[in-house]
C-alpha positions, 0 to 999 in steps of 0.5 A: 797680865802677869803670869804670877807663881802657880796657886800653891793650893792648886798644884797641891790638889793636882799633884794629889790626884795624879799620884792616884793616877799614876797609880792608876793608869800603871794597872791597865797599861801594864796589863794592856798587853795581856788583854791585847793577847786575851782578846783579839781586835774584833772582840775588842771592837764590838765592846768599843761599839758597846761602849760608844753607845753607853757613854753616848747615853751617859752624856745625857744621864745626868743633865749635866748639873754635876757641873753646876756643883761648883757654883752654889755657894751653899753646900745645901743647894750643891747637895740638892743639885747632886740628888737632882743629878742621881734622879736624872741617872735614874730615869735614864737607866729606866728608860734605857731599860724599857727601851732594851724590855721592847726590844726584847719582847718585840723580837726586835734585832738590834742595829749594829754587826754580828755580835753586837746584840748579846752586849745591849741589854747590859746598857742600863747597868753600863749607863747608870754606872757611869752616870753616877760615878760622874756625880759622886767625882763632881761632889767629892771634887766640891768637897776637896776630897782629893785623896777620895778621888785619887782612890776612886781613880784606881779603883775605876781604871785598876779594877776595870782592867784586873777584872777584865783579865780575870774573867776572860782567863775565868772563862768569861769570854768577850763579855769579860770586857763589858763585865770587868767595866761594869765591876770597876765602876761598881768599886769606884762609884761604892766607895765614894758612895759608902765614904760619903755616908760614912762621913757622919755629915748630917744636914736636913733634908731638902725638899723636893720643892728646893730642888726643883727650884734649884733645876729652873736655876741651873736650866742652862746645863741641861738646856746646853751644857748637856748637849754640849756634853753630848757632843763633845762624847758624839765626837769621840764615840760616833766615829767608831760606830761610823767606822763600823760601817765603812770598814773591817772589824778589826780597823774598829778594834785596832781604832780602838786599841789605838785610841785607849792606849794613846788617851788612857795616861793622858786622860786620866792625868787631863781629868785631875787637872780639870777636877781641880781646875773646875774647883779653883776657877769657879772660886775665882771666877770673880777676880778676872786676872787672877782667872786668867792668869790660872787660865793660862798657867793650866794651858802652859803645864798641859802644853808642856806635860804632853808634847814629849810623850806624844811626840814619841808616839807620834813618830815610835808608835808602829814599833812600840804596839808591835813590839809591846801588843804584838805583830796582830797590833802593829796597825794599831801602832799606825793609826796611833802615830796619826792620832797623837797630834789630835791627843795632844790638842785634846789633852791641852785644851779639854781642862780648859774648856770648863770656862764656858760653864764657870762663866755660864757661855754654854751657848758657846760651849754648844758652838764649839763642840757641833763644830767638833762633832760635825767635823769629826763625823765628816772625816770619817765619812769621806774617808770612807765614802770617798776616800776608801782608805783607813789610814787616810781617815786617821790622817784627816781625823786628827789634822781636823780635831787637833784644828778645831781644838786649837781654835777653841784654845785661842777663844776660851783663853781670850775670853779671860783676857789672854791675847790670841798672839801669846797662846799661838806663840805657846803653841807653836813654839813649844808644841811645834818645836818639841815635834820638829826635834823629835822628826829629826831625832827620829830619822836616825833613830829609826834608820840606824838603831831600830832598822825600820 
């Protein structure tokens, strides 16, 4: 297969959305040492626990035909996929809501550490809010309304951190955090929603009748898909809720800090280019070496966008939290250098794994992320069952995802047609080699420069 030149189009669309992002992830990076002074690690774990419960529910909220959008060739039977994926938000934050009512009218404790009770009844809010911020990215991105979405990007990251310090500093306290993301939702998910209605676009309206239709036909993605998703958020969410369990309050909260500060550029980053690649490889699900080739070009720039800095994390992150978070933080810095390899691994394949719903495989989308969730919620358990030892868990946490990641890689690149042989060349060729330097690099560096 030959490689071809990158679609001219494609790395137009991401290059728009990572200028928002950039923009985007500079806020909180930057202001991410403020809030590590503003708020101490167990603070910062219990809304990680809050957090991990939302956007588990969250996962649900839509039934996953957000990701259908791309399909319909129509814009009116996309535009009916998108009211089915709001309606479906709404009644998951009503039920959530009636579950948080019983609750609180039964005089029932809610499960969790001290503390954790005072954030649960704002899940509605939380689930409803993220929910449809998903489907307002998933109709912007069928409208390649790049631009939006960069903005939309800032708004939601920027705002989420500039709001968290302002209410701590107003007095807010450890609910400033919980606040301060709900406020950056709401800016996101509003101008999306009032551009959309500003737009002046009219169509007739579909009926109830049509969506349902559009439902039956698209059944795959709440039958799979949102399991999958489901899953998918179980494997990164769980583990902290786990952990919670097995460990101190301050190992969650420095997870956490860790986890955040590590994923947050290459998140962001990783989300544009899987927003653009969902779009183009959904147009060119009909031309197999024209999906491949996209397919495999997407896995080289990721490949090549995150060994460097995660390299340096993996072998400078001790020094960097401490010296950029402070001496409370230093920990996190640890667990952050075992978790760079799983990132990497993450940050590489994620974009990639939209092929199971472009080529409706969402069985095995399913496969794949219960093989995750199930051996992410194994490390942590025996690492704290029998292990007894935080930084053991993060060694086996990482090694197992960035594993299972690599598997997945090899299967949904073959199912466009790209050899196993030539992706694990890639991978260990390029991502093995940029390591091995960076070891070396890095035993004199540490010893001569840095003194550690």
């Amino acid at each position: 297969m030959e490689n071809g030149s990158f679609p001219d189009r494609f790395l137009a669309n991401v290059t728009t959305l990572v200028t928002g992002t950039s923009i985007a992830q500079a806020i909180p990076v930057l202001l991410a040492p403020v809030l590590a002074r503003l708020y101490d690690p167990s603070e910062i774990g219990l809304f990680a626990l809050y957090f991990a419960v939302a956007s588990l529910a969250a996962a649900l909220s839509t039934g996953r035909y957000e990701l259908a959008l791309m399909l319909p060739e129509a814009d009116r039977e996309a535009r009916g996929l998108m009211l089915l994926s709001v309606a479906f938000c709404v009644a998951a934050a009503g039920v959530s809501a009636a579950a948080v009512l019983a609750m609180e009218t039964w005089d029932l404790s809610w499960p969790g550490p001290a503390g954790l009770d005072v954030w649960f009844p704002y899940l509605p809010l939380g689930i409803f809010g993220l929910g449809l911020y998903q489907v307002l990215q998933g109709w912007a991105n069928r409208q390649k309304r790049y631009r939006r979405m960069a903005v939309a990007n800032i708004l939601q990251a920027g705002g989420t951190a500039i709001f968290q310090v302002l209410l701590r500093v107003a007095g807010a306290g450890p609910r400033g955090l919980l606040f301060g993301q709900l406020l950056g939702l709401a800016a996101a998910a509003g101008y999306l929603l009032w551009l959309e209605m500003a737009s002046g676009e009219r169509e007739a309206a579909v009926s109830v009748r049509e969506i349902l239709k559009l439902g039956r036909r698209y059944r795959k993605f709440p039958l799979f898909a949102s399991w999958s998703g489901l899953l998918n958020t179980a494997s990164i969410q769980v583990p902290l809720i786990l952990m919670s369990s097995f460990f101190a309050g301050a190992v969650v909260g420095s997870f956490s800090l860790a986890l955040r500060v590590v994923k947050m550029p290459m998140t962001l980053l990783g989300v544009s280019v899987s927003q653009v690649f969902l779009n183009q490889a959904s147009a060119d699900k009909g031309e197999p070496e024209k999906l491949g080739a996209l397919s495999f070009q997407v896995f080289q720039k990721m490949l090549l966008l995150g060994a460097v800095p995660l390299s340096v994390v993996c072998f400078y992150g001790d020094v960097l939290f401490g010296f950029c978070f402070g001496s409370n933080w230093h920990t996190a810095g640890v667990y952050a250098q075992y978790l760079a390899v799983w990132v990497l691994s993450a940050f590489v394949v994620s974009p990639l794994t939209h092929l199971y719903s472009v080529l409706e495989r969402q069985l095995a989308g399913l496969v794949f992320n219960l093989l995750m969730f199930g051996s992410r919620v194994g490390c942590i358990v025996v690492g704290g069952v029998l292990l007894k030892d935080d930084l053991a868990t993060m060694a086996i946490f990482s090694l197992t995802g960035a594993i299972v990641w690599v598997l997945a890689c090899l299967h949904v690149l073959s199912l466009v047609g790209v050899p196993m042989a030539r992706t694990l060349r890639w991978l260990s060729g390029v991502g093995g080699g940029v390591f091995l330097v960076q070891y070396l690099l890095s035993a004199g560096i540490r010893s001569w420069i840095l003194g550690v």
